[in-house]
C-alpha positions as CSV (number, residue, x, y, z in Angstrom):
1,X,-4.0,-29.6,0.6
2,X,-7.6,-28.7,1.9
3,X,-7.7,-25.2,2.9
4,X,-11.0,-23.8,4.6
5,X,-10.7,-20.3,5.0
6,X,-12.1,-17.6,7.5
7,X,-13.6,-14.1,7.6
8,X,-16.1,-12.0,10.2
9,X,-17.7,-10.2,6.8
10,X,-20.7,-12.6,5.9
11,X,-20.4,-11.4,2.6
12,X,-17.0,-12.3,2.3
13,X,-17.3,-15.6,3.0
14,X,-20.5,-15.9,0.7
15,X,-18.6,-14.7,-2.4
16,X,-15.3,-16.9,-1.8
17,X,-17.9,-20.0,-1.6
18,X,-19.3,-19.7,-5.1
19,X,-15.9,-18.6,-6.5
20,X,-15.9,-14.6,-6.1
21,X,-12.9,-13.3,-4.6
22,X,-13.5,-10.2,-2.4
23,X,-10.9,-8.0,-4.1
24,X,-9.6,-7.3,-7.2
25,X,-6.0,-9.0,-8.5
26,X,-5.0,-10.5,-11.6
27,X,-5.1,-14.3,-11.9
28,X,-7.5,-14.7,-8.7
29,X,-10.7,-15.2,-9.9
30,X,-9.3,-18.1,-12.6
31,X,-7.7,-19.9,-9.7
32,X,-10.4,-19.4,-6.7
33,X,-13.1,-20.6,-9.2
34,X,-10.9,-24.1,-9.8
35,X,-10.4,-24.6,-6.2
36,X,-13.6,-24.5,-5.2
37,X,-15.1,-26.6,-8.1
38,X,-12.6,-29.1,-6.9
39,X,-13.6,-28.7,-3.4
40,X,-9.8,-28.1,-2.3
41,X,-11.1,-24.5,-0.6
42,X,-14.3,-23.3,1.3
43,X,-15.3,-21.0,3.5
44,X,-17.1,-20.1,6.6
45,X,-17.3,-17.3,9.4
46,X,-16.7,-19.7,12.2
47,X,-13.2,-19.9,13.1
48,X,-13.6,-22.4,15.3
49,X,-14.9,-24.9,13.1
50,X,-12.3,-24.5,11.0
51,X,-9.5,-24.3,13.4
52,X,-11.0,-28.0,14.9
53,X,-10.5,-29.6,11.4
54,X,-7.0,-27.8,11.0
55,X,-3.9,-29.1,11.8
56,X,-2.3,-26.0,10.3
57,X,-3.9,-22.3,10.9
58,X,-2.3,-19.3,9.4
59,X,-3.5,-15.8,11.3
60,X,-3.5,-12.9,8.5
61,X,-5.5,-10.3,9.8
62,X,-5.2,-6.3,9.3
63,X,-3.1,-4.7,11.7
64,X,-3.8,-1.1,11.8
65,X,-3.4,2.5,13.7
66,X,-5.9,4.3,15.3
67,X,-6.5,8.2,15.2
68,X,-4.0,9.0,17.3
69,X,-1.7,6.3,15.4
70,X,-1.1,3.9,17.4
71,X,-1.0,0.2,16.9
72,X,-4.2,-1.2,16.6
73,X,-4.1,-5.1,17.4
74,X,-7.8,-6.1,18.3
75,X,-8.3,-8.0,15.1
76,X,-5.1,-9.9,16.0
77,X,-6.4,-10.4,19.5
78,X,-9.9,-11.5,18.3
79,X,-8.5,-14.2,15.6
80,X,-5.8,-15.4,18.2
81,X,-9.1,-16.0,20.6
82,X,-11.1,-17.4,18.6
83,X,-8.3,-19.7,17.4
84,X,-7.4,-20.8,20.7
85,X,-10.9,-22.5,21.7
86,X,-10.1,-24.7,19.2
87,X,-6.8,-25.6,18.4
88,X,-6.3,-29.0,18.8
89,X,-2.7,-30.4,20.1
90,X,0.3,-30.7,17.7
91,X,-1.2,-28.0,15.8
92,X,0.6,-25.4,14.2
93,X,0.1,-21.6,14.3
94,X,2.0,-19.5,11.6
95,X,1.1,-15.6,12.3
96,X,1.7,-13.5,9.2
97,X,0.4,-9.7,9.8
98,X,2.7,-7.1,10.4
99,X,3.8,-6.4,13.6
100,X,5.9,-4.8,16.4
101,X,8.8,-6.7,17.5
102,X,7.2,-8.6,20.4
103,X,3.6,-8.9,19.4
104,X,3.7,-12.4,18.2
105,X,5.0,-13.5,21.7
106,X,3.5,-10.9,24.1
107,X,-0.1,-11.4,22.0
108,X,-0.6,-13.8,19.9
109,X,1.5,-16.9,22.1
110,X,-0.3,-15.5,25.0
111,X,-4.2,-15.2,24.1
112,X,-3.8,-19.0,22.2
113,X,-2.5,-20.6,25.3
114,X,-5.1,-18.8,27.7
115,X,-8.0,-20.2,25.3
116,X,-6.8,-23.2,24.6
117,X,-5.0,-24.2,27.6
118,X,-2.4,-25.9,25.6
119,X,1.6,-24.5,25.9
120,X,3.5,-22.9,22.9
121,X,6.6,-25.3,22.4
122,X,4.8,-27.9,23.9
123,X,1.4,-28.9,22.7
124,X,1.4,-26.6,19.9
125,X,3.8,-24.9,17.1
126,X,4.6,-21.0,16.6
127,X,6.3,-19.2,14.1
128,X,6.3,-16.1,12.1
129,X,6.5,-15.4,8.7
130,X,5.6,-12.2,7.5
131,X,3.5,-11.4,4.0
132,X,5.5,-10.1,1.6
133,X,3.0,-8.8,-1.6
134,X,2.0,-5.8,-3.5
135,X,-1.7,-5.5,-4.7
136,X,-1.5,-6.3,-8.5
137,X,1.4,-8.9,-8.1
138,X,0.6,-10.6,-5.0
139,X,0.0,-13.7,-6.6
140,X,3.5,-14.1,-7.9
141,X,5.2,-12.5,-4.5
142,X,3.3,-14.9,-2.2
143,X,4.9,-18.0,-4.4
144,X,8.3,-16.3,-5.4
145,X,9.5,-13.3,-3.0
146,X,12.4,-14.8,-0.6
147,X,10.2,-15.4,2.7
148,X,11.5,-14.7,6.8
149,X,10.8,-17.5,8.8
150,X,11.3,-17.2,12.9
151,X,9.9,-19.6,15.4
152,X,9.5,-20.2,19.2
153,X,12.0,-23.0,19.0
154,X,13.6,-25.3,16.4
155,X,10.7,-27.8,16.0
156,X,8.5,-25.0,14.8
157,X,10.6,-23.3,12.3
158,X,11.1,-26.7,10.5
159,X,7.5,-27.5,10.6
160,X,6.7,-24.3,9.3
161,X,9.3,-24.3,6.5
162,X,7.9,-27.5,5.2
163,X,4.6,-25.7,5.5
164,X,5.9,-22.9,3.5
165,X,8.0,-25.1,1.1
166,X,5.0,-26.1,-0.5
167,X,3.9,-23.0,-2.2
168,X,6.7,-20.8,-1.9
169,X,9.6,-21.3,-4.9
170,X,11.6,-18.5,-3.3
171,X,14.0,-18.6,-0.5
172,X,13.2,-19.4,3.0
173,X,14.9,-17.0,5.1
174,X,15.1,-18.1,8.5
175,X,16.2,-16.2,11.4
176,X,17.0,-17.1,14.9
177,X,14.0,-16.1,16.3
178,X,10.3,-14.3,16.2
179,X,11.3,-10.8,17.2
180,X,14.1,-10.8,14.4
181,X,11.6,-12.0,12.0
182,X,8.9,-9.0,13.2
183,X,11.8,-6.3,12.9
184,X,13.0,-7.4,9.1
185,X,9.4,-6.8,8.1
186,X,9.2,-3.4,9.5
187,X,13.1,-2.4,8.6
188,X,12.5,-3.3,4.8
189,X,9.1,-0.8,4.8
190,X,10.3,1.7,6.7
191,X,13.8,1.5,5.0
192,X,11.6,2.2,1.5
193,X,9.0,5.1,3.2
194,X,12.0,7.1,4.4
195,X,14.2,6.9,1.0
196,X,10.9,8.3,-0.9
197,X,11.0,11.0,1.8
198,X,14.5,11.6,1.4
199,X,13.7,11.8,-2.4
200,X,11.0,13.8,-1.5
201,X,13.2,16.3,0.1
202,X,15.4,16.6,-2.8
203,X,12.8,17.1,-5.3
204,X,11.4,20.3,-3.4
205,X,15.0,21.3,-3.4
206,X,15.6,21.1,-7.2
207,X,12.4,22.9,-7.4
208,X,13.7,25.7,-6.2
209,X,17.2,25.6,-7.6
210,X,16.1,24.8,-11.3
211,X,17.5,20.9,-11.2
212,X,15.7,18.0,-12.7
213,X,15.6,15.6,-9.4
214,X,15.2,12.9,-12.0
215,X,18.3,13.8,-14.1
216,X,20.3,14.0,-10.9
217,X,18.4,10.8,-9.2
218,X,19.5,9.0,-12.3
219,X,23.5,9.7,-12.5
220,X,23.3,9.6,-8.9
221,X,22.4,6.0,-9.4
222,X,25.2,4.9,-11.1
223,X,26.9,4.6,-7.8
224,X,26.9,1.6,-6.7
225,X,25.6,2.3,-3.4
226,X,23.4,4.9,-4.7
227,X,19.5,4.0,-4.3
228,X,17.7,7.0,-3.9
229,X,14.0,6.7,-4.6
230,X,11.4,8.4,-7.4
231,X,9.9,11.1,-5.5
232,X,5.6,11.5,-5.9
233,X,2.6,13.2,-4.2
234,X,2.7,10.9,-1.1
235,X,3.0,7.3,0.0
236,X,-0.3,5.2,0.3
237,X,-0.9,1.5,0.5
238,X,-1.5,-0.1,3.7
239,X,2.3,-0.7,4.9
240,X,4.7,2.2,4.4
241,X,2.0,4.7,6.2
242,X,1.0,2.5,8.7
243,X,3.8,0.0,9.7
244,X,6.3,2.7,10.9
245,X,4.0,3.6,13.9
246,X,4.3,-0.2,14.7
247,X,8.0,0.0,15.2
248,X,7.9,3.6,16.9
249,X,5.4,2.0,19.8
250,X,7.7,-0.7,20.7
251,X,11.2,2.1,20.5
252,X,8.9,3.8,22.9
253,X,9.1,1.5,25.3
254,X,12.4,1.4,25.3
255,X,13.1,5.1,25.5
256,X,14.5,5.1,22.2
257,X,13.8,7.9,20.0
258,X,13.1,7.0,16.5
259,X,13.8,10.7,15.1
260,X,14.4,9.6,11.3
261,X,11.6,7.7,11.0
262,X,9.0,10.5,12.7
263,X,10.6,12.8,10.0
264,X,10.2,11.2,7.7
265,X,6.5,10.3,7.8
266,X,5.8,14.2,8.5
267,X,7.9,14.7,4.7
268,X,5.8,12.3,3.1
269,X,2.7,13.4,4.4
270,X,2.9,16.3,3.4
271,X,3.4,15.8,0.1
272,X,-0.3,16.2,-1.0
273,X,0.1,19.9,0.5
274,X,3.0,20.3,-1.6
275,X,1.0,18.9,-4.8
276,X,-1.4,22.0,-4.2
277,X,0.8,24.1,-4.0
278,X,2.1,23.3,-7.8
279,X,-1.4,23.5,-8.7
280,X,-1.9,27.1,-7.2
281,X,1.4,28.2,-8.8
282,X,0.5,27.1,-12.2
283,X,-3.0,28.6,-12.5
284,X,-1.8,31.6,-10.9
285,X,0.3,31.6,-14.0
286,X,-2.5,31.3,-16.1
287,X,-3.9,34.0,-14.3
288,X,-6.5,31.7,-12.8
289,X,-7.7,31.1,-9.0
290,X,-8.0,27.9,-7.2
291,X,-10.9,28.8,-6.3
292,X,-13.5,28.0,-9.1
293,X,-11.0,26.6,-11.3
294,X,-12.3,23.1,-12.9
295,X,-9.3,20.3,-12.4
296,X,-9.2,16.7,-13.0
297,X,-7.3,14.4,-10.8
298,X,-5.8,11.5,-12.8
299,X,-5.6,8.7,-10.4
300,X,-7.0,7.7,-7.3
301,X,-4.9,4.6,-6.5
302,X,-2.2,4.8,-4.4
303,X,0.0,2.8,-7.1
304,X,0.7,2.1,-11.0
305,X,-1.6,0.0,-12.6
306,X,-3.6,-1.3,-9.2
307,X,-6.8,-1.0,-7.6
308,X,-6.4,0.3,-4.2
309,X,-6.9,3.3,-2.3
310,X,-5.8,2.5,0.9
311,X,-4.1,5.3,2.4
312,X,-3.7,7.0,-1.2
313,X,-2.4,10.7,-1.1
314,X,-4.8,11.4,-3.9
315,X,-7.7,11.3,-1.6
316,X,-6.1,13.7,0.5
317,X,-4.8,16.0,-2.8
318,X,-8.4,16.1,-4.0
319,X,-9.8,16.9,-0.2
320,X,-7.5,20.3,0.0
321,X,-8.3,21.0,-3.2
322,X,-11.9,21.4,-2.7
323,X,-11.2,23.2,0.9
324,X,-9.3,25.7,-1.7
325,X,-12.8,26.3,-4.2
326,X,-11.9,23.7,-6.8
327,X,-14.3,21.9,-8.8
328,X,-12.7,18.6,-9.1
329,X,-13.1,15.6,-11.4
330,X,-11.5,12.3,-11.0
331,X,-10.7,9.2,-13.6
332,X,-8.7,6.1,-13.3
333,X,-9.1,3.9,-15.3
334,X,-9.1,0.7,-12.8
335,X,-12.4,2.2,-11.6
336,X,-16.1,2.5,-13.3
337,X,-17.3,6.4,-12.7
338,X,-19.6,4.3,-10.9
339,X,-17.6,3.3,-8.5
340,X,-15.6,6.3,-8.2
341,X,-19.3,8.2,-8.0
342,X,-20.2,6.0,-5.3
343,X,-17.6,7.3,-3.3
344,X,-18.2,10.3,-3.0
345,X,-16.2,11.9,-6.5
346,X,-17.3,13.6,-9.8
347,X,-16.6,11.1,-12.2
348,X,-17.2,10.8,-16.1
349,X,-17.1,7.8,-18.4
350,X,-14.0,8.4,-20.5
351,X,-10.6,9.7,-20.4
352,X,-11.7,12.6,-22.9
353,X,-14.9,13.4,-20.6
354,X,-12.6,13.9,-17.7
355,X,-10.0,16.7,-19.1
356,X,-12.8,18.7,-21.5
357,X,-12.3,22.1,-20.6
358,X,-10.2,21.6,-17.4
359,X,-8.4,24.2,-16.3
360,X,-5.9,22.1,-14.7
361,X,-4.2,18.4,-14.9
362,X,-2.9,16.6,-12.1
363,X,-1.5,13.5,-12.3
364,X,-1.0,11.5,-9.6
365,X,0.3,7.5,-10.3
366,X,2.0,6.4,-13.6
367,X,-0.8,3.9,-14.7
368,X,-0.1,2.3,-18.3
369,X,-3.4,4.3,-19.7
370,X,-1.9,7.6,-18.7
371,X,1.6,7.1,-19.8
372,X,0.2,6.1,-23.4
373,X,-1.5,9.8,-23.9
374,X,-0.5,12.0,-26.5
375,X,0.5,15.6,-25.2
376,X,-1.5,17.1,-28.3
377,X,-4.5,15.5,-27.4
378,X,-4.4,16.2,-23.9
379,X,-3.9,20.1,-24.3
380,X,-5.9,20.4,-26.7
381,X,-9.2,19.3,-24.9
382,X,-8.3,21.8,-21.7
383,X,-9.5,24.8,-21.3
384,X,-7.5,28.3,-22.7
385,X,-3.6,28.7,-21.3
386,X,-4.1,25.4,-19.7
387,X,-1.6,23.8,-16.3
388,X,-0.4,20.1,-16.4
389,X,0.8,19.3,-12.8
390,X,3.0,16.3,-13.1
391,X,3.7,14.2,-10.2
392,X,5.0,10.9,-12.0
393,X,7.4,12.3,-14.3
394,X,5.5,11.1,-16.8
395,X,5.2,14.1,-19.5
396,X,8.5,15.6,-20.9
397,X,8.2,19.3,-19.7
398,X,9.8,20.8,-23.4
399,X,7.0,18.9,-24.5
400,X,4.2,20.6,-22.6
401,X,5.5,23.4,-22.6
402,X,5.5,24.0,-26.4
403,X,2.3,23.9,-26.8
404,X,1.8,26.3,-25.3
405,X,0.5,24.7,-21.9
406,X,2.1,25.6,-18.3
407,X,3.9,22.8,-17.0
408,X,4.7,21.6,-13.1
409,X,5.9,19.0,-11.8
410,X,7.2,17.6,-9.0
411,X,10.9,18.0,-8.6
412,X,11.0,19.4,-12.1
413,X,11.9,22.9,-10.9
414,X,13.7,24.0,-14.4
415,X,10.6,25.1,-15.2
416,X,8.5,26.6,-12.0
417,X,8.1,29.6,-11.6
């Protein structure tokens, strides 16, 4: 197929033409630079050029929450205008963003026909089918993960699972209509943000009782119907902190309550708080304030071994921190200390540059890099009586704690204090 494909950001659009993709994930650049040597891809800021040489037109725009977090659709309103002053008849519109159960219909169906004057059903296709990908693997879940298909009638599920069928090897999965398709996108998110709460919950439990969380997570597991979650600093990305807001508009107009859910959020947000207070009980351990104390913050990405920090709980970790006095250094090693400079953080070269004389460790995501360091050589380049705060399980507490160093670490409470 020919694909053209469409952005707003100028800049965008410029760097997918010459083969540059506009974010970072293995395989991409390889494959964007082939399809636009062969002239199977381009790209342009005018939808409606596009849309007029399309007989097919996916909409995959952000759907975000606004300060007071709720739903934020104008980019889905904007794309859904500009594609209807174009769409040409016997088209077909997939819509993949995240949504509210509803949106497709009530938004999406409605601003294409009042542009383009043409009937959903009718004159032109619908259906949704909502993105399943994680940022480092997204390559591989677009083509593989089992995909849910719903449509305004029969015509358009089959024309869009033929669409479909030609890049995705996994399972179509179709339901019997758009609004079931919508709520299976936001039950399988908000089914994972409030198991890591839940797992959240326990972990600052076993703190205080002296369990391992993981010990117990583990022989939990071997229940069949056991699934409980690893618990961490926070959930970032740009579904499980967002999407669960999406849901909790539409139960409001209902006059349903979604209690679990709220809760949930409020546990996992306030994780980063948690985070700092491990830090504060391990220096004051050491005999050390927060206040003045020089800590490095490994990892700024919201997940192992990818570059994003949408919504990552580090940011927030390393913004109390400094409220508390801290001088705070960050490394991860998917970002240049350029980049990480440019943003606003203390950043050095190395590894080694980052933890010299720290008085403090935190650890945030389980890159590859950071599980590969050696305990010795870690502890050895902090400061005197030095605190490792773990928040990925990552270091074996008998470990840390024999050389000397004091160890914390997220529901690892045999050994706080």
């Amino acid at each position: 197929m020919k694909v053209v494909g469409c952005d707003t950001n100028p800049r965008v659009v410029e760097g997918v033409s010459k083969g540059i993709p506009p974010l970072s994930e293995p395989g991409l650049p390889q494959m964007l630079k082939r399809f636009v040597r062969e002239g199977k891809l381009k790209a342009t800021t005018s939808t409606e050029e596009a849309v007029r040489e399309s007989g097919v037109v996916f909409i995959i725009v952000p759907t975000l929450i606004d300060r007071d977090k709720k739903p934020e659709y104008t980019a889905v309103e904007n794309a859904s205008r500009e594609v209807g002053k174009s769409l040409q008849e016997n088209s077909l519109i997939i819509f993949e963003s995240t949504c509210g159960p509803g949106v497709t219909e009530r938004l999406v169906k409605r601003v294409v026909e009042k542009h383009s004057g043409l009937k959903a059903g009718e004159k032109f296709g619908l259906a949704y089918c909502p993105i399943r990908a994680m940022s480092g693997t997204a390559l591989r879940d677009l083509s593989h993960y089992v995909r849910i298909l719903g449509a305004i009638d029969n015509k358009s599920l089959e024309a869009s699972s033929e669409v479909l069928r030609t890049f995705v090897r996994g399972e179509i999965h179709k339901v019997r209509d758009i609004r079931t398709a919508e709520a299976a996108k936001l039950f399988e998110t908000i089914y994972r943000d409030t198991n890591i709460a839940l797992a959240n919950e326990f972990a600052m439990f076993c703190e205080k009782i002296g369990i391992d969380y993981n010990e117990a997570m583990r022989a939990a597991n071997t229940q069949p119907y056991s699934h409980l979650h690893s618990p961490g600093v926070g959930v970032g990305g740009h579904c499980l902190p967002v999407y669960p807001y999406l849901l909790e508009a539409e139960a409001d107009e209902v006059e349903e309550n979604m209690r679990l859910i709220k809760m949930a959020r409020q546990v996992n947000d306030g994780m980063p708080k948690h985070a700092v207070r491990l830090v504060a009980s391990g220096l004051r351990a050491a005999g050390k304030p927060v206040a003045r104390s020089r800590i490095t913050v490994l990892g700024i990405a919201y997940r192992q071994n990818a570059k994003e920090t949408r919504f990552s709980p580090a940011v927030e970790l390393i913004q109390l921190l400094k409220r508390r006095g801290a001088r705070v250094t960050v490394f991860d090693p998917k970002y240049t200390s350029s980049e990480l400079k440019q943003t606003g953080y203390d950043a050095k070269p190395t590894l080694k540059m980052s933890i010299e004389k720290a008085d403090c460790v935190v650890l945030t995501v389980a890159h590859d890099e950071f599980k590969q360091m050696k305990i010795h050589d870690l502890i050895s380049a902090m400061s005197r009586q030095p605190v490792i705060v773990d928040g990925t399980h990552t270091f074996d507490p008998v470990a840390v704690e024999k050389t000397g160093a004091i160890y914390r670490g997220i529901g690892t409470g045999t050994w706080t204090k």
